[in-house]
mmJSON file of the N, C-alpha and C atoms, coordinates in Angstrom:
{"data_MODEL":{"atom_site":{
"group_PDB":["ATOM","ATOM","ATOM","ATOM","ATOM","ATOM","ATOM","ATOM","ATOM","ATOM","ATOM","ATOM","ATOM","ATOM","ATOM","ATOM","ATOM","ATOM","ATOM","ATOM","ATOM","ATOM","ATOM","ATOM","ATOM","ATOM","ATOM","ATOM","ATOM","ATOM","ATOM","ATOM","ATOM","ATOM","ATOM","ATOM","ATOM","ATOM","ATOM","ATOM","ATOM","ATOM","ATOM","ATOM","ATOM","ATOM","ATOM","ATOM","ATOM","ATOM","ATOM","ATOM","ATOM","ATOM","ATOM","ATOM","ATOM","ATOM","ATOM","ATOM","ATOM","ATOM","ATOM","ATOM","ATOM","ATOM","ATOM","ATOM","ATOM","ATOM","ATOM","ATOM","ATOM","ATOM","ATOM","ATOM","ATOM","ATOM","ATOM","ATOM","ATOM","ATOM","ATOM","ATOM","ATOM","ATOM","ATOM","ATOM","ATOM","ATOM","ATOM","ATOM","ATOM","ATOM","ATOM","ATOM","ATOM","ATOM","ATOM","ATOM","ATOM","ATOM","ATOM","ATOM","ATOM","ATOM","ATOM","ATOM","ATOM","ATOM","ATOM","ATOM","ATOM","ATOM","ATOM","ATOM","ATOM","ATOM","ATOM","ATOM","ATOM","ATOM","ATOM","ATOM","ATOM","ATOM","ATOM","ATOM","ATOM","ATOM","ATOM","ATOM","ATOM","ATOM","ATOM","ATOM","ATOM","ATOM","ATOM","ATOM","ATOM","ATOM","ATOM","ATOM","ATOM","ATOM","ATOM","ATOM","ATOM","ATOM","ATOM","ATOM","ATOM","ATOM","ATOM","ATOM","ATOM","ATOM","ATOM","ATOM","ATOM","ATOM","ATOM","ATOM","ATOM","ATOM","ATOM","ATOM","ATOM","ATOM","ATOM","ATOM","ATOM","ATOM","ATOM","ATOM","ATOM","ATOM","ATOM","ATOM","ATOM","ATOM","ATOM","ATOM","ATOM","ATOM","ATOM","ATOM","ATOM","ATOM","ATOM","ATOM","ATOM","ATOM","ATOM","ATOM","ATOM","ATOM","ATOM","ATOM","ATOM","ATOM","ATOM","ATOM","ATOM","ATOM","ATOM","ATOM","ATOM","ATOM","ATOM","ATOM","ATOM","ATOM","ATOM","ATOM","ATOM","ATOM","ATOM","ATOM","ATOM","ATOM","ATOM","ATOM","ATOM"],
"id":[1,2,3,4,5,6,7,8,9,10,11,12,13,14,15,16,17,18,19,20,21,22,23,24,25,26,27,28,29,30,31,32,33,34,35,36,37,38,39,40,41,42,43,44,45,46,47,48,49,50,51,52,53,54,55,56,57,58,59,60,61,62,63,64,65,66,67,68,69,70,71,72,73,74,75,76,77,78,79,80,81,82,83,84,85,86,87,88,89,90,91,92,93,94,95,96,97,98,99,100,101,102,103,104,105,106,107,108,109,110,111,112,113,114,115,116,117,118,119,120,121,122,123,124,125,126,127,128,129,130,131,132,133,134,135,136,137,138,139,140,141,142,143,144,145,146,147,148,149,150,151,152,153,154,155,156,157,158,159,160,161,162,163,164,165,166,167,168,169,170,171,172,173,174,175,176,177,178,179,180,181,182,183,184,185,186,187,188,189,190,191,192,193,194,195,196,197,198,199,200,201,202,203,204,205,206,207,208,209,210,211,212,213,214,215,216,217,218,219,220,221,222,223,224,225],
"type_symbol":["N","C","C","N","C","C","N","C","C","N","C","C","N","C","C","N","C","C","N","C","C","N","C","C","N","C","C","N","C","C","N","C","C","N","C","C","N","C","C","N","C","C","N","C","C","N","C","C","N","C","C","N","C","C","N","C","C","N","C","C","N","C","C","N","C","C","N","C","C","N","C","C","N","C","C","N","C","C","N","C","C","N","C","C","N","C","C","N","C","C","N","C","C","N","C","C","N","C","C","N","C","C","N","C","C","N","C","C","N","C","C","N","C","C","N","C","C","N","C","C","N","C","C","N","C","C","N","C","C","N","C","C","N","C","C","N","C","C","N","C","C","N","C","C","N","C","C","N","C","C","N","C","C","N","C","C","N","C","C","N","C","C","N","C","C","N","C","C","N","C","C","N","C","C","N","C","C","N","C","C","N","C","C","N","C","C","N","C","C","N","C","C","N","C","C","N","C","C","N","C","C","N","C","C","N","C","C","N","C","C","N","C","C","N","C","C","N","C","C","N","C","C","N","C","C"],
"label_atom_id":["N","CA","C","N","CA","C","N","CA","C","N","CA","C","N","CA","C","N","CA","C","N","CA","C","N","CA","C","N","CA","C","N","CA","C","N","CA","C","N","CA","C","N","CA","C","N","CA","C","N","CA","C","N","CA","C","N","CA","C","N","CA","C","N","CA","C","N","CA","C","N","CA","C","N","CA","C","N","CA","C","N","CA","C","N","CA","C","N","CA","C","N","CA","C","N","CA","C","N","CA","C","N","CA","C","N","CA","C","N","CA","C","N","CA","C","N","CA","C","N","CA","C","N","CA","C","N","CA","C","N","CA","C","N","CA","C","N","CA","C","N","CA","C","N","CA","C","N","CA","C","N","CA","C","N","CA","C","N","CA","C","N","CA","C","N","CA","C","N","CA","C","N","CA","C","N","CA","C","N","CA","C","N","CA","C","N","CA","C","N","CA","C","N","CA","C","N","CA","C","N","CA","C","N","CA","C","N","CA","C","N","CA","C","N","CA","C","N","CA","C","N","CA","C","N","CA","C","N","CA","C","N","CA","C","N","CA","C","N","CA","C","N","CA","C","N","CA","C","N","CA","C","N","CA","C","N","CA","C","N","CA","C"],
"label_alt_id":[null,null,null,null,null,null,null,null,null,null,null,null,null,null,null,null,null,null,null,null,null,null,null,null,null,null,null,null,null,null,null,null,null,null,null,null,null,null,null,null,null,null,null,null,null,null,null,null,null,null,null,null,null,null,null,null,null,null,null,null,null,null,null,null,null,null,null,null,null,null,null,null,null,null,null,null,null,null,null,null,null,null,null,null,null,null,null,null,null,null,null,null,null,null,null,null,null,null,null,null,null,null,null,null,null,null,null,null,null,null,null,null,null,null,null,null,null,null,null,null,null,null,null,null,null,null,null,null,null,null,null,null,null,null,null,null,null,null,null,null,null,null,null,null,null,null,null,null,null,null,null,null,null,null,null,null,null,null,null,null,null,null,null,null,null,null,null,null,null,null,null,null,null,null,null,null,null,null,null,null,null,null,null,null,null,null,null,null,null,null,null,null,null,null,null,null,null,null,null,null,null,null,null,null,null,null,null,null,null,null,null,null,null,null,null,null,null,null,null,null,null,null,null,null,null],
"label_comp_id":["UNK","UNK","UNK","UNK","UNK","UNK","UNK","UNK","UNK","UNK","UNK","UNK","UNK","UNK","UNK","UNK","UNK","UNK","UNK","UNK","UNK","UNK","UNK","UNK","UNK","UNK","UNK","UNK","UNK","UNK","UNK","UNK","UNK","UNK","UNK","UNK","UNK","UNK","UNK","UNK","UNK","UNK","UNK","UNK","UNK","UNK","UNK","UNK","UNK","UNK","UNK","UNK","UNK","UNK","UNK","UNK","UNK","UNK","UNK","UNK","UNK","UNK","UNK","UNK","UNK","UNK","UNK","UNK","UNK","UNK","UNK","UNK","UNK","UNK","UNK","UNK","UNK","UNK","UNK","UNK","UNK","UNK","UNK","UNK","UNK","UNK","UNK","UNK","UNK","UNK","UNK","UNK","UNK","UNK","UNK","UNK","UNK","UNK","UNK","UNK","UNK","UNK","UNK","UNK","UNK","UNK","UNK","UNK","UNK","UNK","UNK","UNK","UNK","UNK","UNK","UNK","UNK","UNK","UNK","UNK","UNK","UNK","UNK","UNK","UNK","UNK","UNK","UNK","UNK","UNK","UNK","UNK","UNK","UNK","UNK","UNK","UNK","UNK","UNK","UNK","UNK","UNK","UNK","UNK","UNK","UNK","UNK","UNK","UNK","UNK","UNK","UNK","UNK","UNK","UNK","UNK","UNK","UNK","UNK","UNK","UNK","UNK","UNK","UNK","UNK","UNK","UNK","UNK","UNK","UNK","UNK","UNK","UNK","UNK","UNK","UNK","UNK","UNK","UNK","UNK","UNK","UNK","UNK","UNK","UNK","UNK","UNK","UNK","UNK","UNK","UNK","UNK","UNK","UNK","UNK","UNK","UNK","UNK","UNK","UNK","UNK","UNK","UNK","UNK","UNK","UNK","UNK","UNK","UNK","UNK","UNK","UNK","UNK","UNK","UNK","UNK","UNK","UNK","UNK","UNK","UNK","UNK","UNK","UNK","UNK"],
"label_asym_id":["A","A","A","A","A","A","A","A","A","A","A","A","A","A","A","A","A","A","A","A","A","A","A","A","A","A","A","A","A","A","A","A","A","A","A","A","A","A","A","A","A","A","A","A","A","A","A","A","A","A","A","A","A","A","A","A","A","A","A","A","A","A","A","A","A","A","A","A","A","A","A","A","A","A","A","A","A","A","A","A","A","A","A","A","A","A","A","A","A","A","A","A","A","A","A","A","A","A","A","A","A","A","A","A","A","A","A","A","A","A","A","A","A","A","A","A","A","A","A","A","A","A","A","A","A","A","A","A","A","A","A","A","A","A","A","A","A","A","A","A","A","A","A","A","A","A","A","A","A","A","A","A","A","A","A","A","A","A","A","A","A","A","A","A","A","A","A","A","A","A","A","A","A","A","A","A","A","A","A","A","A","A","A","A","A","A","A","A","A","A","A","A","A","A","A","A","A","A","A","A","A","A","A","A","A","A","A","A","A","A","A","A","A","A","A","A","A","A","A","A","A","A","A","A","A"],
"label_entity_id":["1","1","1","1","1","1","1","1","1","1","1","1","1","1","1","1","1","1","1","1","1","1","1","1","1","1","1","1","1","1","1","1","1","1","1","1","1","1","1","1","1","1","1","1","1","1","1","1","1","1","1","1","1","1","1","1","1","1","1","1","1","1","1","1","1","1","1","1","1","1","1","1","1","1","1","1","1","1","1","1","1","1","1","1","1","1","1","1","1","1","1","1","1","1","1","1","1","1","1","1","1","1","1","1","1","1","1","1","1","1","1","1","1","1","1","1","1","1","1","1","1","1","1","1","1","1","1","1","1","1","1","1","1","1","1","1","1","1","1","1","1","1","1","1","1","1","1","1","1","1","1","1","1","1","1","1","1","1","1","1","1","1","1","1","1","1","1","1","1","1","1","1","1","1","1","1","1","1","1","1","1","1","1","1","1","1","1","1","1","1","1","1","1","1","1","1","1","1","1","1","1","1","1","1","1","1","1","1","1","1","1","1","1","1","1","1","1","1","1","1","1","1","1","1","1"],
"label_seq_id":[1,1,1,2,2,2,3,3,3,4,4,4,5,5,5,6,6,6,7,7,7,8,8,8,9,9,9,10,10,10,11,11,11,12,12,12,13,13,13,14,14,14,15,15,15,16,16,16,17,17,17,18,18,18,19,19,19,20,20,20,21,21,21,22,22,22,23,23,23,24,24,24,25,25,25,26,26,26,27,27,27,28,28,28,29,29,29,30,30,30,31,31,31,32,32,32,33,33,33,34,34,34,35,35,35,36,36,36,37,37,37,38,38,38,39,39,39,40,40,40,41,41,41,42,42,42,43,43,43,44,44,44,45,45,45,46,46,46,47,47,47,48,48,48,49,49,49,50,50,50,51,51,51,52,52,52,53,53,53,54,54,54,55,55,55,56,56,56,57,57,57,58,58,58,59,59,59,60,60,60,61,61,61,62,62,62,63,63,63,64,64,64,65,65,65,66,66,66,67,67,67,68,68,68,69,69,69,70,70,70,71,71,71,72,72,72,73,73,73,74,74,74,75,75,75],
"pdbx_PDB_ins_code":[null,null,null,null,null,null,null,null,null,null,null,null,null,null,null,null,null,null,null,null,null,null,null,null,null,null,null,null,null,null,null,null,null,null,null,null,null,null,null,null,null,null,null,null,null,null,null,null,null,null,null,null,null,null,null,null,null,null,null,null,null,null,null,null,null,null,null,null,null,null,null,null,null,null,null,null,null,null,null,null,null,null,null,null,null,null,null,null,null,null,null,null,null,null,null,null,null,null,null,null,null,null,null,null,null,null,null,null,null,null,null,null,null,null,null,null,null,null,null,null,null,null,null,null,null,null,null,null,null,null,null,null,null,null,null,null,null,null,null,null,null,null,null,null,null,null,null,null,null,null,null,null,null,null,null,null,null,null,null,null,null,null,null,null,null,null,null,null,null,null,null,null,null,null,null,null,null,null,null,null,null,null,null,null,null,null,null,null,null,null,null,null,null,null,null,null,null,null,null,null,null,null,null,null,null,null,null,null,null,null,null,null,null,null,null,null,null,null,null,null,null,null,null,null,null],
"Cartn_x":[-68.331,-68.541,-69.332,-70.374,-71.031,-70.261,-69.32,-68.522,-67.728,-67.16,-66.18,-67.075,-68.454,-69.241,-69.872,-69.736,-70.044,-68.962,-67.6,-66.444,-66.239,-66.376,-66.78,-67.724,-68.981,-70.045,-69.332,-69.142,-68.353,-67.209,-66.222,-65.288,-65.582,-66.544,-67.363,-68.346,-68.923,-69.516,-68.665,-67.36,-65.999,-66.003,-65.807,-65.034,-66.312,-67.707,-68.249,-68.434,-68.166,-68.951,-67.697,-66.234,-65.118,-65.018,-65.713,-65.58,-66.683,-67.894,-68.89,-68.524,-67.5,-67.386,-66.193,-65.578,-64.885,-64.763,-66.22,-66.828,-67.663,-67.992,-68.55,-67.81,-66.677,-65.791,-64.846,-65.429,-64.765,-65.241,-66.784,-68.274,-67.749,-67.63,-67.561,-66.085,-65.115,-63.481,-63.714,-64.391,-64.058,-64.418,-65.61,-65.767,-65.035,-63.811,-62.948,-61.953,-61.429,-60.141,-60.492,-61.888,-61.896,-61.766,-62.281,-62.444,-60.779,-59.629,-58.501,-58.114,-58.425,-57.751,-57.943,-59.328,-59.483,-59.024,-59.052,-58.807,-57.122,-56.049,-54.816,-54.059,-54.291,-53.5,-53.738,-54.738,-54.908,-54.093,-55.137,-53.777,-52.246,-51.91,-50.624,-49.668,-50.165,-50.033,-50.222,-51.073,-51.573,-50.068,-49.988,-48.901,-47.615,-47.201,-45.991,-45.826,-47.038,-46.927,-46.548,-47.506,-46.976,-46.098,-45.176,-43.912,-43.016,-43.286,-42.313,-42.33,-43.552,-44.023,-43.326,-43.647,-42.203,-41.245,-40.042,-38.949,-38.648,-39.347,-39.357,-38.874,-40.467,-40.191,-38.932,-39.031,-37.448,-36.029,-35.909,-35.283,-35.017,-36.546,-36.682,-36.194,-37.002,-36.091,-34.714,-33.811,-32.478,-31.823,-32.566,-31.796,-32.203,-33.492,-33.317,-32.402,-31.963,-31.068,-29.473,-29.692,-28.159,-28.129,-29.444,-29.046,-29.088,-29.691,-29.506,-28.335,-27.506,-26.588,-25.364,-25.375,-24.413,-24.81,-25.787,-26.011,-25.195,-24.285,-23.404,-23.818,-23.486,-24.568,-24.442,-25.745,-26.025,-25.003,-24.693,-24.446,-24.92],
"Cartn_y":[112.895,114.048,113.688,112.959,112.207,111.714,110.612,109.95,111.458,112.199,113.197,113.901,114.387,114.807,113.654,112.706,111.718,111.869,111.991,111.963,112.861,114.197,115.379,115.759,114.763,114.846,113.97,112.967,112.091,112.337,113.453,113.969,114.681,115.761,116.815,116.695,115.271,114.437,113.964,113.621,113.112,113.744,115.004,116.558,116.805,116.87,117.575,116.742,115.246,114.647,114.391,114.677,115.033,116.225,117.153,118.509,118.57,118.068,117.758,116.627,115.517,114.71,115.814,116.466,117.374,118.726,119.028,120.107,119.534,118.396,117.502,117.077,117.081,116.892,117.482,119.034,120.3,120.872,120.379,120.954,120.199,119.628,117.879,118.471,118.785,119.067,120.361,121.45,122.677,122.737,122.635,122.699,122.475,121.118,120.62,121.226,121.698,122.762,124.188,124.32,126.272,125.444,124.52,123.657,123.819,123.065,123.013,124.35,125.311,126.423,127.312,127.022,127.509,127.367,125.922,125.11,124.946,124.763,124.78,125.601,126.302,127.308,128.688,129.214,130.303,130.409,129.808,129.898,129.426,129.024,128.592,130.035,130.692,131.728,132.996,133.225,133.969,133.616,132.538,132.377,132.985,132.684,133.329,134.341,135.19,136.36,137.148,136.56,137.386,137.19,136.044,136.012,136.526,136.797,137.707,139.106,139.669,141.19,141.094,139.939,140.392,140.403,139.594,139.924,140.947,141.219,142.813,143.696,143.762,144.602,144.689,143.759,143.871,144.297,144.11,144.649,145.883,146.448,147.673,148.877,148.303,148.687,148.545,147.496,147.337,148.846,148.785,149.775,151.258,151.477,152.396,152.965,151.938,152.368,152.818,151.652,151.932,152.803,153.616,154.999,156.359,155.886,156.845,157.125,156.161,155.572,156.147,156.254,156.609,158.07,158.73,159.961,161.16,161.528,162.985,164.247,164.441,165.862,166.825,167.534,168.505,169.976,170.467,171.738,172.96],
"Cartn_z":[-133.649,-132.815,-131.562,-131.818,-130.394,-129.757,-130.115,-128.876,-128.287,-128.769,-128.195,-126.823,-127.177,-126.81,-125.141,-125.538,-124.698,-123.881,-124.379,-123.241,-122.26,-123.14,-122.416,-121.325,-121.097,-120.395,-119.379,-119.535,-118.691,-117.615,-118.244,-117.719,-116.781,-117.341,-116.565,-115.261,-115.61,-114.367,-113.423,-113.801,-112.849,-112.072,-112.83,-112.566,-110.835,-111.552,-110.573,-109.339,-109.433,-108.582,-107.476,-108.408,-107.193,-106.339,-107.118,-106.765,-105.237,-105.551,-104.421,-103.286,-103.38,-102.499,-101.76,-102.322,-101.5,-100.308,-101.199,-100.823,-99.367,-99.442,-98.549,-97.311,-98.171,-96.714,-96.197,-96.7,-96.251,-95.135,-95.627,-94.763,-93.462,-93.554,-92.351,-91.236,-91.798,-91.402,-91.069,-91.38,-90.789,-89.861,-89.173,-87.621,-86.867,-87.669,-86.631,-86.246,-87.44,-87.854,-86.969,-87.17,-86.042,-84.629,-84.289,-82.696,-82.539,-83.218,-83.596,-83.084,-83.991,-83.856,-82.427,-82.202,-80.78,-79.479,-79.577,-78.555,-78.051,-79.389,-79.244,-80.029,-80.989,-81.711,-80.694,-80.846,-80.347,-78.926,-77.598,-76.531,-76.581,-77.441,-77.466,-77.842,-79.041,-79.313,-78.574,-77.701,-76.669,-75.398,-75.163,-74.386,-74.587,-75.979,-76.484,-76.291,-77.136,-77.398,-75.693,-74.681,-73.819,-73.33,-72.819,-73.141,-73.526,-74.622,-75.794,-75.159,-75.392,-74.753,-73.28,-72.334,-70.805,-71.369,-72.163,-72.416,-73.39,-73.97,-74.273,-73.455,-72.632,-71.675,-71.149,-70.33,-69.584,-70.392,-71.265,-72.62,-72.645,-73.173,-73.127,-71.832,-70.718,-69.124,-69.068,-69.4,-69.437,-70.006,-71.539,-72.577,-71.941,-70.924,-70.738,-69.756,-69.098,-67.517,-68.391,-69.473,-70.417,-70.698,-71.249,-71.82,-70.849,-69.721,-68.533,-68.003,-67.559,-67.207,-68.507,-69.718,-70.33,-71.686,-70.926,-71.689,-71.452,-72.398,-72.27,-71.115,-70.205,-69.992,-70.792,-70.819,-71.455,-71.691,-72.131,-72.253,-72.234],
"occupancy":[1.0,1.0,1.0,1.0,1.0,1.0,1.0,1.0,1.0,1.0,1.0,1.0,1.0,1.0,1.0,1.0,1.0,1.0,1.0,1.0,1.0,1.0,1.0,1.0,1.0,1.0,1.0,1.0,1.0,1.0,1.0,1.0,1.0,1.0,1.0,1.0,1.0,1.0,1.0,1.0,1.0,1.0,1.0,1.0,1.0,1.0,1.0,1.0,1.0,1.0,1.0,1.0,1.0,1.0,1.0,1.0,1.0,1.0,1.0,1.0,1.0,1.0,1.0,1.0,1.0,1.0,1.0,1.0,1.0,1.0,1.0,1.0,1.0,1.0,1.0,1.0,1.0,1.0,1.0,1.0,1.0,1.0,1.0,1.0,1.0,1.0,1.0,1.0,1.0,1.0,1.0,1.0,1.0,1.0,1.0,1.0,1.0,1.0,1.0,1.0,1.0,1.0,1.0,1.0,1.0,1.0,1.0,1.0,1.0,1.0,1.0,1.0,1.0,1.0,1.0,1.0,1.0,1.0,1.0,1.0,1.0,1.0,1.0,1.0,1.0,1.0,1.0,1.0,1.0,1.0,1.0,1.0,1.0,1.0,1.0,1.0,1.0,1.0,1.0,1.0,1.0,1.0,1.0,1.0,1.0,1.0,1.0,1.0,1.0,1.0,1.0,1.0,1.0,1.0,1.0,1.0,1.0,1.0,1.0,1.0,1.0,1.0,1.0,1.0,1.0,1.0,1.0,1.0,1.0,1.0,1.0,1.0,1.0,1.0,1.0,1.0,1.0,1.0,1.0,1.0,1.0,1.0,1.0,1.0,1.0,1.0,1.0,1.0,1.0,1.0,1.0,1.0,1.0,1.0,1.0,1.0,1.0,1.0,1.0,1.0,1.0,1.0,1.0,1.0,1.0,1.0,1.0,1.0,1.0,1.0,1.0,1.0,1.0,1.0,1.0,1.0,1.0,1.0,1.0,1.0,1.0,1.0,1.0,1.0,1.0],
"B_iso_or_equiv":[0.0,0.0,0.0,0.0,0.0,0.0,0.0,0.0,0.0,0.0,0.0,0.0,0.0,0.0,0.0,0.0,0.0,0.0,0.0,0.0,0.0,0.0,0.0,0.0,0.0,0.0,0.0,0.0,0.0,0.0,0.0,0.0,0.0,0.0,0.0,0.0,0.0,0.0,0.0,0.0,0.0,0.0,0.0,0.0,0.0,0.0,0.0,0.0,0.0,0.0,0.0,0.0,0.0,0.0,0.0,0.0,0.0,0.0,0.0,0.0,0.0,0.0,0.0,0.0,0.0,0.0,0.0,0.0,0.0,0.0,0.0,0.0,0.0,0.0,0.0,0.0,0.0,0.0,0.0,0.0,0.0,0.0,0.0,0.0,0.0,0.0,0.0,0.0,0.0,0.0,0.0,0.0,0.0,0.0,0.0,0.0,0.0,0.0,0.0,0.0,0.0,0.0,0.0,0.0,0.0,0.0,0.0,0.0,0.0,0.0,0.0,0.0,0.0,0.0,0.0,0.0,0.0,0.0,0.0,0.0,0.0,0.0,0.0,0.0,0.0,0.0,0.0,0.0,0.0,0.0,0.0,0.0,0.0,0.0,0.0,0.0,0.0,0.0,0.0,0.0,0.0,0.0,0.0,0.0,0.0,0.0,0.0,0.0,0.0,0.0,0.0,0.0,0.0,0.0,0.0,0.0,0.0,0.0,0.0,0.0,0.0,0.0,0.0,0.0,0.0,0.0,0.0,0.0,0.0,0.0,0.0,0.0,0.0,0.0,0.0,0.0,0.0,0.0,0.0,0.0,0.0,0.0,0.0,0.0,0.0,0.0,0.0,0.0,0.0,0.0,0.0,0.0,0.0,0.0,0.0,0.0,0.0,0.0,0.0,0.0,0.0,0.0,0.0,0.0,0.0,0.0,0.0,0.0,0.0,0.0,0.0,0.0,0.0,0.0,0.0,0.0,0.0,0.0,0.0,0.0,0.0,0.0,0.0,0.0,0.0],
"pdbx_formal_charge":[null,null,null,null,null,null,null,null,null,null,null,null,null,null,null,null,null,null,null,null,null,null,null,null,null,null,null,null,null,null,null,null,null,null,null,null,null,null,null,null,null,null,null,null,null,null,null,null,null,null,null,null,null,null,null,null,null,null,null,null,null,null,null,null,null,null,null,null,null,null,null,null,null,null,null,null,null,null,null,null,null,null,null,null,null,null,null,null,null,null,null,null,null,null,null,null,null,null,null,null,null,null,null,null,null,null,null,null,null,null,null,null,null,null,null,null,null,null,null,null,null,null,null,null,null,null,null,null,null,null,null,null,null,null,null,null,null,null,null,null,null,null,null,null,null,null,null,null,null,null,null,null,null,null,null,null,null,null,null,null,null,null,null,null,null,null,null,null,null,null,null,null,null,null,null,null,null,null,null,null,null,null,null,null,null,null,null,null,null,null,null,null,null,null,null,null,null,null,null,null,null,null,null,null,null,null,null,null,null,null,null,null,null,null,null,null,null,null,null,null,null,null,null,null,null],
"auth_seq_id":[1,1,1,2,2,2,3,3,3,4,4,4,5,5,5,6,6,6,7,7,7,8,8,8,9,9,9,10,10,10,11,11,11,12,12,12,13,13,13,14,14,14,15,15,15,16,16,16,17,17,17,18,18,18,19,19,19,20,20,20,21,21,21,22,22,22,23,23,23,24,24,24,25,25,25,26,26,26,27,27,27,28,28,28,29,29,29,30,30,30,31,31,31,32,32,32,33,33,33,34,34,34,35,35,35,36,36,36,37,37,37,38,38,38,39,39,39,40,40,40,41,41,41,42,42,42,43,43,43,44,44,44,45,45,45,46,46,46,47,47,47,48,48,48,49,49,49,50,50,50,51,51,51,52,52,52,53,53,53,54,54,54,55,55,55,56,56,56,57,57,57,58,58,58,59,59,59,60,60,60,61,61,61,62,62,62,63,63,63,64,64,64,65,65,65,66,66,66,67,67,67,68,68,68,69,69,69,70,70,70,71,71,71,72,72,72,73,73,73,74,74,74,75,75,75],
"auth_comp_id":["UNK","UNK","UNK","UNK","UNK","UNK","UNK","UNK","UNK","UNK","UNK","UNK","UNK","UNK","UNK","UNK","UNK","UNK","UNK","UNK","UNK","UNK","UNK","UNK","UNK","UNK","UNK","UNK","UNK","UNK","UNK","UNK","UNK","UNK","UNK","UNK","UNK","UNK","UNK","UNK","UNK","UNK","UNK","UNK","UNK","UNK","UNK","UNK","UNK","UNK","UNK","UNK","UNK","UNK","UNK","UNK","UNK","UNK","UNK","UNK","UNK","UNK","UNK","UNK","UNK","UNK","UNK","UNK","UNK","UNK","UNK","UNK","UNK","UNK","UNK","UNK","UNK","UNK","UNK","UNK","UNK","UNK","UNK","UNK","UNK","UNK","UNK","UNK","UNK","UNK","UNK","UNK","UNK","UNK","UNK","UNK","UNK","UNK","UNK","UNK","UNK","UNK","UNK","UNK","UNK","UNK","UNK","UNK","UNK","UNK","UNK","UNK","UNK","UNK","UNK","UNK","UNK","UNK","UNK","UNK","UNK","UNK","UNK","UNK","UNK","UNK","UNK","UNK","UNK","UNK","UNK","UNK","UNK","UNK","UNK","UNK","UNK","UNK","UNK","UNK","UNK","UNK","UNK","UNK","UNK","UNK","UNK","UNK","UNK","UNK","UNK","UNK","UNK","UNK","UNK","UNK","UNK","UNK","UNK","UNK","UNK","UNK","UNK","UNK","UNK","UNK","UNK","UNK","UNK","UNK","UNK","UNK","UNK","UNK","UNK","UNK","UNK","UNK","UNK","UNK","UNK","UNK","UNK","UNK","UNK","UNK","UNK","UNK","UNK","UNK","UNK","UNK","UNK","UNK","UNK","UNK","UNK","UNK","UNK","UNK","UNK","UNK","UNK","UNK","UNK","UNK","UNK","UNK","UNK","UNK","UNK","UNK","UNK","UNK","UNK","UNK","UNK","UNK","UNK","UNK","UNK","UNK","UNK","UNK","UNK"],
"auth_asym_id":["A","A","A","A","A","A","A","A","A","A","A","A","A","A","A","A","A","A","A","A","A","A","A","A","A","A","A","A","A","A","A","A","A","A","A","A","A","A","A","A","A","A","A","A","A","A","A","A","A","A","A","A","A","A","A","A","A","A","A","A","A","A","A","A","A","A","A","A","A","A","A","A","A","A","A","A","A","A","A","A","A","A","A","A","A","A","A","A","A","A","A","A","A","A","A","A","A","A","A","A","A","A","A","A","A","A","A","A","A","A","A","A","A","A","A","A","A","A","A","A","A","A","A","A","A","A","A","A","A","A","A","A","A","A","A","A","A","A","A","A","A","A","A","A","A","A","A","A","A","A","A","A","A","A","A","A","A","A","A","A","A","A","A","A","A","A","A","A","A","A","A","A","A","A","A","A","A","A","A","A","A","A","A","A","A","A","A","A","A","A","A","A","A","A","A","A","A","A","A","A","A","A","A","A","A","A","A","A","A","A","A","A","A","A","A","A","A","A","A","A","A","A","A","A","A"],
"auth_atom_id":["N","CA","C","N","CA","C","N","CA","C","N","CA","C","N","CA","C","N","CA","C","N","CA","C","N","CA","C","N","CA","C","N","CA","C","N","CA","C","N","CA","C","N","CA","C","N","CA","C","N","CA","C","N","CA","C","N","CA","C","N","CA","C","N","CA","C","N","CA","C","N","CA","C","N","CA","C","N","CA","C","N","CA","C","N","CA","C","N","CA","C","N","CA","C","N","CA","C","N","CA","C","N","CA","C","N","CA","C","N","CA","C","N","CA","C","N","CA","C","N","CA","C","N","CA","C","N","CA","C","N","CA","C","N","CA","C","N","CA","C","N","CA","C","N","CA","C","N","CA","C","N","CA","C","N","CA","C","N","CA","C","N","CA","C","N","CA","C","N","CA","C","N","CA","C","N","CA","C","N","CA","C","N","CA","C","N","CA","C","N","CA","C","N","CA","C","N","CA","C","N","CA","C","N","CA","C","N","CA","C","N","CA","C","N","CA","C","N","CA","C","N","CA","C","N","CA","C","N","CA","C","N","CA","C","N","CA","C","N","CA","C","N","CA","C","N","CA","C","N","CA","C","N","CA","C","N","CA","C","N","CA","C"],
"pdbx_PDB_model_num":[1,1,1,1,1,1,1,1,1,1,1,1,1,1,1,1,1,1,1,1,1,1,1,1,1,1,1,1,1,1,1,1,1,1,1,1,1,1,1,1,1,1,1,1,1,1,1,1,1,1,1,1,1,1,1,1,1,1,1,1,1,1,1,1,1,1,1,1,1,1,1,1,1,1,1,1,1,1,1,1,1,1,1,1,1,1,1,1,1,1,1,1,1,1,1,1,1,1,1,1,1,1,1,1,1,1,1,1,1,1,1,1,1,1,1,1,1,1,1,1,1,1,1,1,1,1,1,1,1,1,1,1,1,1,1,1,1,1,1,1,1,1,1,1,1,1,1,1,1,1,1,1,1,1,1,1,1,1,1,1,1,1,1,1,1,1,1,1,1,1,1,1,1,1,1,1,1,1,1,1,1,1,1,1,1,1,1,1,1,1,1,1,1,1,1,1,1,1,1,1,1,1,1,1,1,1,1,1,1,1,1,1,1,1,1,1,1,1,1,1,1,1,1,1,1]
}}}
């Protein structure tokens, strides 16, 4: 029962001392990853998006002249 007990402590020491070299170099990598995200995700995304939102727009303006342009008159 001791040796089992011994393995168990052992494992558990593996366990934590991977768990902390990780945690360590999570601490270390995230600053880099928000720097990352700031620096080139975000405006990249910011770019698109407005992009997207002009051709929208213009879209949207198109479909409205279409529907001006081909509405029944009224009765």
């Amino acid at each position: 029962m001791t040796d089992f007990n011994r393995k168990v402590e052992e494992a558990s020491a593996r366990v934590s001392k991977t768990v902390a070299e990780a945690a360590e170099r999570l601490e270390k990598e995230i600053p880099e990853f928000i720097n990352y995200l700031n620096d080139e995700v975000v405006p990249a995304v910011r770019q698109h998006s407005t992009k997207a939102l002009r051709i929208a727009s213009a879209r949207l303006s198109e479909f409205a002249d279409y529907m001006e342009k081909h509405t029944p008159p009224r009765k």
